[in-house]
PDB file of N, CA, C and O in Angstrom:
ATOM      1  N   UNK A   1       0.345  -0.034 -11.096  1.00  0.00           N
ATOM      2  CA  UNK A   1      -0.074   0.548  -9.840  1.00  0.00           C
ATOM      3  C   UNK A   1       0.858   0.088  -8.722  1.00  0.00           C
ATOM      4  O   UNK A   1       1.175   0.869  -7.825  1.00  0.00           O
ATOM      5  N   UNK A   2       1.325  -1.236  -8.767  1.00  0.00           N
ATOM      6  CA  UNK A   2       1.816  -2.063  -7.414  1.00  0.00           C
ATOM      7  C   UNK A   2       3.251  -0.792  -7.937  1.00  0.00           C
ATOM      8  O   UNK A   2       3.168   0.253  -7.292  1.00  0.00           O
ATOM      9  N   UNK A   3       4.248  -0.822  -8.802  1.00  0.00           N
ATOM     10  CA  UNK A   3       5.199  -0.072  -9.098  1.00  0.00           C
ATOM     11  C   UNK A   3       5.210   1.499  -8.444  1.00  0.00           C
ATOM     12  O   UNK A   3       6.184   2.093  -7.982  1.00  0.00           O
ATOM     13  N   UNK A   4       4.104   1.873  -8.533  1.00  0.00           N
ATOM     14  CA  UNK A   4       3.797   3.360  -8.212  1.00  0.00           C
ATOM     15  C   UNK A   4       3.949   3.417  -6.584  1.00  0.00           C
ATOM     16  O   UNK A   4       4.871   3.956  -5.973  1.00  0.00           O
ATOM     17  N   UNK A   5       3.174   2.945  -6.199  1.00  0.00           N
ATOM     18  CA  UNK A   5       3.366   2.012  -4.655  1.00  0.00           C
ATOM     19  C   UNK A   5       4.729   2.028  -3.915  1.00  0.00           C
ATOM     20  O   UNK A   5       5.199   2.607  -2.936  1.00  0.00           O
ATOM     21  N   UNK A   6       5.191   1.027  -4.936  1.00  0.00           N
ATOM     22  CA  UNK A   6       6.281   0.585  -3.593  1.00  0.00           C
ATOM     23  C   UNK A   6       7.179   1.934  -3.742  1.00  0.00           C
ATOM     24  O   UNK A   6       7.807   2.327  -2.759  1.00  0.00           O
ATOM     25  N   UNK A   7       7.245   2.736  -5.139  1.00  0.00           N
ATOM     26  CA  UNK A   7       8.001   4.209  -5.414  1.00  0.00           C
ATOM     27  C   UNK A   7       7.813   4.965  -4.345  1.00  0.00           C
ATOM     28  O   UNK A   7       8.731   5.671  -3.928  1.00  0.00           O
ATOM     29  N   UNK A   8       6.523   4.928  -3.707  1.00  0.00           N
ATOM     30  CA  UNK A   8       6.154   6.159  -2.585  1.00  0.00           C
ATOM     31  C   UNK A   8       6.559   5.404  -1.283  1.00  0.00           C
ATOM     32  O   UNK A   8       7.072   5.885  -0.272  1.00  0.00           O
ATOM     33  N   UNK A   9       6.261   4.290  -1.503  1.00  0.00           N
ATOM     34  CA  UNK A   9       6.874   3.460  -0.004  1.00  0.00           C
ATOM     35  C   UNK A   9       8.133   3.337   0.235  1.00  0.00           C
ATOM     36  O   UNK A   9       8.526   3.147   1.386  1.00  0.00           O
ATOM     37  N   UNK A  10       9.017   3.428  -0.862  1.00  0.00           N
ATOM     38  CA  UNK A  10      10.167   3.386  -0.484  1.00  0.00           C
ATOM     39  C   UNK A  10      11.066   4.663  -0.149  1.00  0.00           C
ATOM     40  O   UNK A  10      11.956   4.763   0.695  1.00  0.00           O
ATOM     41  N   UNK A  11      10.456   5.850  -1.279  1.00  0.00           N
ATOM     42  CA  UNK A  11      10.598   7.386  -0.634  1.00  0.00           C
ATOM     43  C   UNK A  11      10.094   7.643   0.500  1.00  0.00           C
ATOM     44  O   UNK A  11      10.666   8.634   0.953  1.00  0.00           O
ATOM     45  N   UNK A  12       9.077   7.143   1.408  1.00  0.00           N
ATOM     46  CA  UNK A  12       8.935   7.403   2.569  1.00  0.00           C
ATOM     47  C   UNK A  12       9.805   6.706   3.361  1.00  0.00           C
ATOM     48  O   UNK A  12      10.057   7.353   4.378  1.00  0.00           O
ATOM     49  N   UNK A  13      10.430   5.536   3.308  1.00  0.00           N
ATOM     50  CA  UNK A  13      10.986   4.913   4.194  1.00  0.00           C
ATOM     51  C   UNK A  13      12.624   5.402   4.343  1.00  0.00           C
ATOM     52  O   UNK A  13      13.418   5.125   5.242  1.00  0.00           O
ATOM     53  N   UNK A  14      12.854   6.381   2.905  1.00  0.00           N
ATOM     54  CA  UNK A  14      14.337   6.952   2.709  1.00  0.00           C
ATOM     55  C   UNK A  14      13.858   8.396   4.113  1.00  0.00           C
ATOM     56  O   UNK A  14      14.323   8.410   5.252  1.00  0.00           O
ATOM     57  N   UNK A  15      12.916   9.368   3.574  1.00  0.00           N
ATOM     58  CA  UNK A  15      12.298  10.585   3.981  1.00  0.00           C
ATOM     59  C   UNK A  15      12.111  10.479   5.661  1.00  0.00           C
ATOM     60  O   UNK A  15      12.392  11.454   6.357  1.00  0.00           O
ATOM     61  N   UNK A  16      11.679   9.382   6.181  1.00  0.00           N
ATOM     62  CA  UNK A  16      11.014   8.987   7.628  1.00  0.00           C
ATOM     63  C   UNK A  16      12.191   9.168   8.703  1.00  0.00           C
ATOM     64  O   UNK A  16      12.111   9.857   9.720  1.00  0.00           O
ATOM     65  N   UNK A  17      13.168   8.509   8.333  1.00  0.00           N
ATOM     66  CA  UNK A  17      14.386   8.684   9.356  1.00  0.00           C
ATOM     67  C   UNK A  17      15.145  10.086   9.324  1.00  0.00           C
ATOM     68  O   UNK A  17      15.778  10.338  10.349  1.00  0.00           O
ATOM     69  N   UNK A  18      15.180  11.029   8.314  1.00  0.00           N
ATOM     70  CA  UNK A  18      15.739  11.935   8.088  1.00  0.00           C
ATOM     71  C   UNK A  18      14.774  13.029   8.931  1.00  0.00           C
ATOM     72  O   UNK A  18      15.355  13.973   9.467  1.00  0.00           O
ATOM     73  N   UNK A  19      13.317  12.920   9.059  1.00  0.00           N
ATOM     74  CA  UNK A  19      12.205  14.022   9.298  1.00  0.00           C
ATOM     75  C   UNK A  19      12.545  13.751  10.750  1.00  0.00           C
ATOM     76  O   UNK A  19      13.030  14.680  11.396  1.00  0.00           O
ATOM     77  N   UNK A  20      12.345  12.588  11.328  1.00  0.00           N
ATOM     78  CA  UNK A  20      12.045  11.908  12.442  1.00  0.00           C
ATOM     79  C   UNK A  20      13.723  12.584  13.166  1.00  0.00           C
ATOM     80  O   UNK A  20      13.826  12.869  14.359  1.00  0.00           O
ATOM     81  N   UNK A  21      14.691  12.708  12.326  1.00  0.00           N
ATOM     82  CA  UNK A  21      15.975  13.290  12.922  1.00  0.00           C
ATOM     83  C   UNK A  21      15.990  14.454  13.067  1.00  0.00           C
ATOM     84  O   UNK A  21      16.827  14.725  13.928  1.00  0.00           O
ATOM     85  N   UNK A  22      15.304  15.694  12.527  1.00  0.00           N
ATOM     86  CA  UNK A  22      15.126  17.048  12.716  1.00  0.00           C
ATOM     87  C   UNK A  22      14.075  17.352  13.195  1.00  0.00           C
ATOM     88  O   UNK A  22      13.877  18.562  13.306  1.00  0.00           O
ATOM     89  N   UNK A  23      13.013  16.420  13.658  1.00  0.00           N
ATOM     90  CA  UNK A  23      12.092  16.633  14.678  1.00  0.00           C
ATOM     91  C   UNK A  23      12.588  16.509  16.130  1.00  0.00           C
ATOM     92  O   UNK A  23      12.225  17.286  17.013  1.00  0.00           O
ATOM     93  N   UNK A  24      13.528  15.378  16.347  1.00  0.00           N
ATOM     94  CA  UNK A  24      14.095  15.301  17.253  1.00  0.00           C
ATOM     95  C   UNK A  24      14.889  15.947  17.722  1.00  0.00           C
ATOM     96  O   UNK A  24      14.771  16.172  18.926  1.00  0.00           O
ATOM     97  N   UNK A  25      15.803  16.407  17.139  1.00  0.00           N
ATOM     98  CA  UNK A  25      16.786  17.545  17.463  1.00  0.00           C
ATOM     99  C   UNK A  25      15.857  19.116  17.256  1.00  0.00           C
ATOM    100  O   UNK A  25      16.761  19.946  17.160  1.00  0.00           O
ATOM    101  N   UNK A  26      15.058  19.563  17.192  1.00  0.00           N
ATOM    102  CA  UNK A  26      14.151  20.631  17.325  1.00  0.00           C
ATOM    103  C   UNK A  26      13.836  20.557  18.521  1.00  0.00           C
ATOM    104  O   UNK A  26      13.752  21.489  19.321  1.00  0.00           O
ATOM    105  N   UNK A  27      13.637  19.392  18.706  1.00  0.00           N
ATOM    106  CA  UNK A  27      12.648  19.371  20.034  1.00  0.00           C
ATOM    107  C   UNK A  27      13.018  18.871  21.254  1.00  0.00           C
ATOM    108  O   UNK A  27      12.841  19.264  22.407  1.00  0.00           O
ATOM    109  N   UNK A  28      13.730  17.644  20.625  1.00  0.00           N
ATOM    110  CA  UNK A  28      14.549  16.982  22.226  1.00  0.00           C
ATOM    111  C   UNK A  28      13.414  15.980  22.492  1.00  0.00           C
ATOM    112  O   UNK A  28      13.517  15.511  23.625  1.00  0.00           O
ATOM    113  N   UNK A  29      12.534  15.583  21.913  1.00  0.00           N
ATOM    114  CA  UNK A  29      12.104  14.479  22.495  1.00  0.00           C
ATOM    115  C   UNK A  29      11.286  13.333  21.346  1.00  0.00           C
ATOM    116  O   UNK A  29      11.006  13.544  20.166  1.00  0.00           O
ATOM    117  N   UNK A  30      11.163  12.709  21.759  1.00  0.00           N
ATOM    118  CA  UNK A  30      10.203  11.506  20.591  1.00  0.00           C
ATOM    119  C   UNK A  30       8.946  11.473  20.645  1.00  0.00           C
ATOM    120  O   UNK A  30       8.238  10.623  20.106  1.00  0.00           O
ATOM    121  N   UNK A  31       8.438  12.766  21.565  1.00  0.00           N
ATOM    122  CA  UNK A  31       6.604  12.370  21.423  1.00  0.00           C
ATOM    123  C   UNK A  31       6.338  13.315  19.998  1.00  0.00           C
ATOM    124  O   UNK A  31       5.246  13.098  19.472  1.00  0.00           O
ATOM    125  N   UNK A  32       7.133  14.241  19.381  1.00  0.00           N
ATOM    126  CA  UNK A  32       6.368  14.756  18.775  1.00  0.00           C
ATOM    127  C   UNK A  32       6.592  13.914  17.051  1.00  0.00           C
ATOM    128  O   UNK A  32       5.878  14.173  16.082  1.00  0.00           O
ATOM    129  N   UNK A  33       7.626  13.013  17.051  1.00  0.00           N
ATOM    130  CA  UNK A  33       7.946  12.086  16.291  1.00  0.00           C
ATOM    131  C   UNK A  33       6.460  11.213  16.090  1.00  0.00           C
ATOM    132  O   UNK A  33       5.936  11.046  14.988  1.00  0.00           O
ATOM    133  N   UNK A  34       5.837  10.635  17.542  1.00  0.00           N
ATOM    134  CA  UNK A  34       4.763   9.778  17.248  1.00  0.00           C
ATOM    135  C   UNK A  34       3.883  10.936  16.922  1.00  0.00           C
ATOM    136  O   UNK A  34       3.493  10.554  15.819  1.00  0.00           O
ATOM    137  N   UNK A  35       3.297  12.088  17.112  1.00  0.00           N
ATOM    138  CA  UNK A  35       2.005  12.757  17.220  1.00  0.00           C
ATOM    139  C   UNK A  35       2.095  13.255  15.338  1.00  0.00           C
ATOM    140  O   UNK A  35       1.161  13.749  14.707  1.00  0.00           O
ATOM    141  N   UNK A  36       3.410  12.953  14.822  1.00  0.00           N
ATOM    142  CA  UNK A  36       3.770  13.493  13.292  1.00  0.00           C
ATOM    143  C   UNK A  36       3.262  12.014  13.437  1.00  0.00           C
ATOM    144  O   UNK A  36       2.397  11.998  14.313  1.00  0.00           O
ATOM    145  N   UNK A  37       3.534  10.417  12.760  1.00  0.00           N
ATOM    146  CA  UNK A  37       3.150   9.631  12.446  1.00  0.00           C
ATOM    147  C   UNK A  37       1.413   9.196  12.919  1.00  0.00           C
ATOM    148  O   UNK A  37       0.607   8.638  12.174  1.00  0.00           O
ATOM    149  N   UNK A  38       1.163   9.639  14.354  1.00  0.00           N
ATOM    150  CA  UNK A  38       0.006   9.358  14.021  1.00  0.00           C
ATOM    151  C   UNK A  38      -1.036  10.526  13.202  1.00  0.00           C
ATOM    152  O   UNK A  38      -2.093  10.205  12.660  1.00  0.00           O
ATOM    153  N   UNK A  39      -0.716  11.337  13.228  1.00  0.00           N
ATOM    154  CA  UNK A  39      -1.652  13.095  12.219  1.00  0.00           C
ATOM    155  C   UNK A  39      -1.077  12.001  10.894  1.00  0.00           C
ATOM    156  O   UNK A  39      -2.125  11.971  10.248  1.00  0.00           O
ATOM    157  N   UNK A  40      -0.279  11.269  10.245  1.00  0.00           N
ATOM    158  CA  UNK A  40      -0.256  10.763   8.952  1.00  0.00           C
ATOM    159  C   UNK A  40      -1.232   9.473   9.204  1.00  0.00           C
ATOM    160  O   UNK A  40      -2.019   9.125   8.323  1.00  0.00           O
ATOM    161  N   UNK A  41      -1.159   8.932  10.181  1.00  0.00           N
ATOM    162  CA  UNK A  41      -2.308   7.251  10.157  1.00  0.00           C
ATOM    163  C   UNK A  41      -3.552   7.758  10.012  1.00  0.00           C
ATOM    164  O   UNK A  41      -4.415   7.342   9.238  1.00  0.00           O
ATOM    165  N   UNK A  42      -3.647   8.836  10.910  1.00  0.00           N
ATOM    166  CA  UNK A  42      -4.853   9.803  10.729  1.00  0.00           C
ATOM    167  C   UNK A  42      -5.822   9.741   9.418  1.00  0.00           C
ATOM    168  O   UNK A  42      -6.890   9.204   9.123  1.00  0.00           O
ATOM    169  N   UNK A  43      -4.665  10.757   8.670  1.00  0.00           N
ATOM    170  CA  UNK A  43      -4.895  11.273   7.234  1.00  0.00           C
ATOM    171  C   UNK A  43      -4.923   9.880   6.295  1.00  0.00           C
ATOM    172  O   UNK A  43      -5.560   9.883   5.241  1.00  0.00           O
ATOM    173  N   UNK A  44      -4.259   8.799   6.704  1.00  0.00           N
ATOM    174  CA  UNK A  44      -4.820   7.620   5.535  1.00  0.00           C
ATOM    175  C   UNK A  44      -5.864   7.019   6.018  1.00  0.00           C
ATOM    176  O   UNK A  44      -6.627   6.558   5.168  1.00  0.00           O
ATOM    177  N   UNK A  45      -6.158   6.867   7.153  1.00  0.00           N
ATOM    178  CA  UNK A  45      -7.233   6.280   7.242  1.00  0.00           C
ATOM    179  C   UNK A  45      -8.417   7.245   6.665  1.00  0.00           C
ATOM    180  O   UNK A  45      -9.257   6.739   5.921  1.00  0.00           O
ATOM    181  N   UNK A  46      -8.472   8.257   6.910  1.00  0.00           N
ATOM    182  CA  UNK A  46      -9.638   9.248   6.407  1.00  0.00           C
ATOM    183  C   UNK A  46      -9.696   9.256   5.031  1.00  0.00           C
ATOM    184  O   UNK A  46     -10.812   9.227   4.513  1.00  0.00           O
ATOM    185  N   UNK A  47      -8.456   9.297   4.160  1.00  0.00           N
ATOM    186  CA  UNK A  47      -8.432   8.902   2.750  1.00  0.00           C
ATOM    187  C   UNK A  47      -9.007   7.485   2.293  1.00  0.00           C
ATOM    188  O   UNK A  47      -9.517   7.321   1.185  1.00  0.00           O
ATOM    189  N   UNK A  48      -8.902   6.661   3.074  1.00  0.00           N
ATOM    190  CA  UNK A  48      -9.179   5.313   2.814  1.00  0.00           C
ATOM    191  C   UNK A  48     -10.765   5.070   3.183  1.00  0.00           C
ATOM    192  O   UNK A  48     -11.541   4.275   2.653  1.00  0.00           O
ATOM    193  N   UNK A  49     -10.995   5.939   4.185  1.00  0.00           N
ATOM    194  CA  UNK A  49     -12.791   5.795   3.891  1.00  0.00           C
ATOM    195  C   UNK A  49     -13.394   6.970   3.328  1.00  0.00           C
ATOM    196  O   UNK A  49     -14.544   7.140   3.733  1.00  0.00           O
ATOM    197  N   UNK A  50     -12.941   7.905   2.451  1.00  0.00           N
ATOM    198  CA  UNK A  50     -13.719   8.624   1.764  1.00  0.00           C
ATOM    199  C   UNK A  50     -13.510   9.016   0.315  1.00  0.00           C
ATOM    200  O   UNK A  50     -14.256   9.563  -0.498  1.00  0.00           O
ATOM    201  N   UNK A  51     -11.658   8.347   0.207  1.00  0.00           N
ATOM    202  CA  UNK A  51     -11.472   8.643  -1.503  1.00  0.00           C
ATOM    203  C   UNK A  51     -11.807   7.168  -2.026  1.00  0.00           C
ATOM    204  O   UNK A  51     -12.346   6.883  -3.095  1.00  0.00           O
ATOM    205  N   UNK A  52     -11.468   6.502  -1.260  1.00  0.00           N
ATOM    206  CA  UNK A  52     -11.173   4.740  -2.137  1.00  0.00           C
ATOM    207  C   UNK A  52     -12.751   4.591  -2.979  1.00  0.00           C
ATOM    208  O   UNK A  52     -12.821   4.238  -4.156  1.00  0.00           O
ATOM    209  N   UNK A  53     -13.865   4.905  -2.192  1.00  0.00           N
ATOM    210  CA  UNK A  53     -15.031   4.227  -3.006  1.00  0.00           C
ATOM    211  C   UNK A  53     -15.167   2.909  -2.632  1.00  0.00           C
ATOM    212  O   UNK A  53     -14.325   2.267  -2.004  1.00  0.00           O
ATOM    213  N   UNK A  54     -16.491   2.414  -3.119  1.00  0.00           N
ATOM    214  CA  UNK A  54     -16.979   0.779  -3.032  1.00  0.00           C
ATOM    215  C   UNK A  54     -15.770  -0.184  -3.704  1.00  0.00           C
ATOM    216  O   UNK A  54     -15.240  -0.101  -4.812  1.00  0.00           O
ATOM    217  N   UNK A  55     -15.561  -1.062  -2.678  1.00  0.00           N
ATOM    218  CA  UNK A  55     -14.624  -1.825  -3.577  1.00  0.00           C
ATOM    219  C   UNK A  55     -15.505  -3.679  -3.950  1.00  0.00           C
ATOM    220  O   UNK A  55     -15.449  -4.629  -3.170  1.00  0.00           O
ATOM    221  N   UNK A  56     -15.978  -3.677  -4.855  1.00  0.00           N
ATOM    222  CA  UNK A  56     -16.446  -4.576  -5.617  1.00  0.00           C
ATOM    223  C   UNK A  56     -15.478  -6.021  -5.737  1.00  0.00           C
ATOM    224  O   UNK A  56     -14.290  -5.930  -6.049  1.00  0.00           O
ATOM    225  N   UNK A  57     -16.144  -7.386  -5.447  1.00  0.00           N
ATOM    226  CA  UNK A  57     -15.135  -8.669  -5.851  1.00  0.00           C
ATOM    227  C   UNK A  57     -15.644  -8.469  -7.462  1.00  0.00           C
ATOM    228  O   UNK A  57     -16.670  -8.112  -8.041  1.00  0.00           O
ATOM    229  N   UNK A  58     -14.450  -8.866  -7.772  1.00  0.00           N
ATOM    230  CA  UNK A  58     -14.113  -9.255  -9.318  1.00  0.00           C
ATOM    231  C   UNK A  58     -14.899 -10.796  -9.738  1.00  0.00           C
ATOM    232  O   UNK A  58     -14.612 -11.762  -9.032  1.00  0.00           O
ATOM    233  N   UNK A  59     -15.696 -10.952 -10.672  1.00  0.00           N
ATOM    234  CA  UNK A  59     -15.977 -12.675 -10.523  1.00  0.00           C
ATOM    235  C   UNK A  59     -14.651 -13.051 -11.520  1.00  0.00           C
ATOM    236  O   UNK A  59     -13.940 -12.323 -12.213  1.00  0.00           O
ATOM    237  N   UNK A  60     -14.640 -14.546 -11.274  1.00  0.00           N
ATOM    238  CA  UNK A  60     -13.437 -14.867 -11.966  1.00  0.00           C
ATOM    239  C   UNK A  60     -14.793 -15.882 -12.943  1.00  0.00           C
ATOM    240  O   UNK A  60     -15.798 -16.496 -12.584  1.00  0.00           O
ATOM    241  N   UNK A  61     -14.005 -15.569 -14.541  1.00  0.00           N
ATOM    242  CA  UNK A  61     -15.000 -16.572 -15.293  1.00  0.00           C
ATOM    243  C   UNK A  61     -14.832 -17.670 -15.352  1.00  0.00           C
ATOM    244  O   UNK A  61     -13.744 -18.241 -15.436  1.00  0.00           O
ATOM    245  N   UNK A  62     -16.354 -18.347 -15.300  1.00  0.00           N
ATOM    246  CA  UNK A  62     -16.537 -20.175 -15.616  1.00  0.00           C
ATOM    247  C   UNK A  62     -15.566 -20.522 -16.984  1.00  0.00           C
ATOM    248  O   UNK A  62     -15.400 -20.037 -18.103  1.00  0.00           O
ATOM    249  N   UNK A  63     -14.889 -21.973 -15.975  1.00  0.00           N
ATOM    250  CA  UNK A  63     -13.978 -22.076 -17.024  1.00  0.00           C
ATOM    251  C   UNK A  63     -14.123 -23.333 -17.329  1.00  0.00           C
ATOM    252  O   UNK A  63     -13.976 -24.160 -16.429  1.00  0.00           O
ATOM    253  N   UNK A  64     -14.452 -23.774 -18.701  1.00  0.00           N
ATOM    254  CA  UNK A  64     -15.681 -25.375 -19.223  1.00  0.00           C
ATOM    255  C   UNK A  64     -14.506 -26.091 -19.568  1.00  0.00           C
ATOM    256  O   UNK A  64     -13.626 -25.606 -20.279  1.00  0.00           O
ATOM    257  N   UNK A  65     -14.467 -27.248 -19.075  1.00  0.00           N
ATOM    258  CA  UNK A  65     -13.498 -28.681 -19.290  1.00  0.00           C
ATOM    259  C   UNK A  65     -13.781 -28.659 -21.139  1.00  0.00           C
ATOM    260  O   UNK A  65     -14.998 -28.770 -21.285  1.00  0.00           O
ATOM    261  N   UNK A  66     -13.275 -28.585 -22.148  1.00  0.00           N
ATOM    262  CA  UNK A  66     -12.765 -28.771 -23.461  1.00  0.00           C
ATOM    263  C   UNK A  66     -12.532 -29.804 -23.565  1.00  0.00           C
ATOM    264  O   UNK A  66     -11.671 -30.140 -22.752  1.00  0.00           O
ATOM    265  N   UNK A  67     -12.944 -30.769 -24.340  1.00  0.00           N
ATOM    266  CA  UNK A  67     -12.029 -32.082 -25.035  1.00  0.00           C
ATOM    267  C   UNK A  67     -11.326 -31.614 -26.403  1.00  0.00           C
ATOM    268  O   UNK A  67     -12.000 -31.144 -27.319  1.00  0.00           O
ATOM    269  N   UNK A  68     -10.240 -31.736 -26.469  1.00  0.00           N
ATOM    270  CA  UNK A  68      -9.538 -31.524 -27.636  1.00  0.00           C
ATOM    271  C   UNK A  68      -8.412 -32.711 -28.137  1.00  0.00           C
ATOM    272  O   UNK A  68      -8.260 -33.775 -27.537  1.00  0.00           O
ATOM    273  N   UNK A  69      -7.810 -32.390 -29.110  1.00  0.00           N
ATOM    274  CA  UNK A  69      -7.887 -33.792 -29.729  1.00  0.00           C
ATOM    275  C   UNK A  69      -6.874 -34.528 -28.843  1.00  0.00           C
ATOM    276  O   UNK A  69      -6.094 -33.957 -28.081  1.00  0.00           O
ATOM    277  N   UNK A  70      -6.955 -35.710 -29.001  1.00  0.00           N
ATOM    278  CA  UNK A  70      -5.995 -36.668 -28.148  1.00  0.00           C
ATOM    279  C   UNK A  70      -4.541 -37.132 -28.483  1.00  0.00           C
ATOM    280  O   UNK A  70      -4.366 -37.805 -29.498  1.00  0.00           O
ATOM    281  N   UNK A  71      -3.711 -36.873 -27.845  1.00  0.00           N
ATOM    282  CA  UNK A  71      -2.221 -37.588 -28.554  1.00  0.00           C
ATOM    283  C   UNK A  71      -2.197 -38.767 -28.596  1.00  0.00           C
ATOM    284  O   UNK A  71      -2.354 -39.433 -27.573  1.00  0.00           O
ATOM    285  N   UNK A  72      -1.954 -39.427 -30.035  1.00  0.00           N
ATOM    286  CA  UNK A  72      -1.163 -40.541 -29.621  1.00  0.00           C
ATOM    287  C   UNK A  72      -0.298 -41.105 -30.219  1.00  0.00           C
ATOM    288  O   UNK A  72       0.209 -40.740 -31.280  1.00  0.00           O
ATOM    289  N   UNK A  73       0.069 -42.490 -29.303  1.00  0.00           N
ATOM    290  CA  UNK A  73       1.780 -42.976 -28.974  1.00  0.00           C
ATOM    291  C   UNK A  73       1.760 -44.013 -30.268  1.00  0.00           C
ATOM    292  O   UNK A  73       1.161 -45.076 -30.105  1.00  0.00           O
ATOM    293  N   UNK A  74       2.457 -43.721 -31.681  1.00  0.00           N
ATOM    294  CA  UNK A  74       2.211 -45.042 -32.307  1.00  0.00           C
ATOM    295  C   UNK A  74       3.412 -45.346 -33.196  1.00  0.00           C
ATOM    296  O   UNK A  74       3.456 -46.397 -33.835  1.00  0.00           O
TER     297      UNK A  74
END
């Protein structure tokens, strides 16, 4: 999953400067640069409270001290 991740994070971070350059030159200015990034903060946050689901802690299991056999020096 973390792999899949950083794949889309890093295609966005190639994609972002290139969009952000033909928005700008369309338009001549940088507000419509932020009003494109925030319509995307938008859209994850709305994904993030209605696709993600309950997110549950994991228990981590009891882990019992073992005596096993002893080395020794002879």
């Amino acid at each position: 999953v973390g792999s899949i991740m950083n794949f889309f994070n890093n295609l966005a971070g190639i994609a972002a400067p290139i969009a952000a350059g033909f928005i700008f030159q369309s338009t001549g200015s940088f507000a419509a640069n932020f009003l494109v990034a925030g319509a995307i903060l938008v859209l994850g946050i709305v994904c993030f409270l209605f696709l993600l689901g309950k997110i549950e802690q994991i228990k981590e299991p009891q882990i019992s001290p073992e005596v096993g056999p002893v080395a020794s020096t002879s």
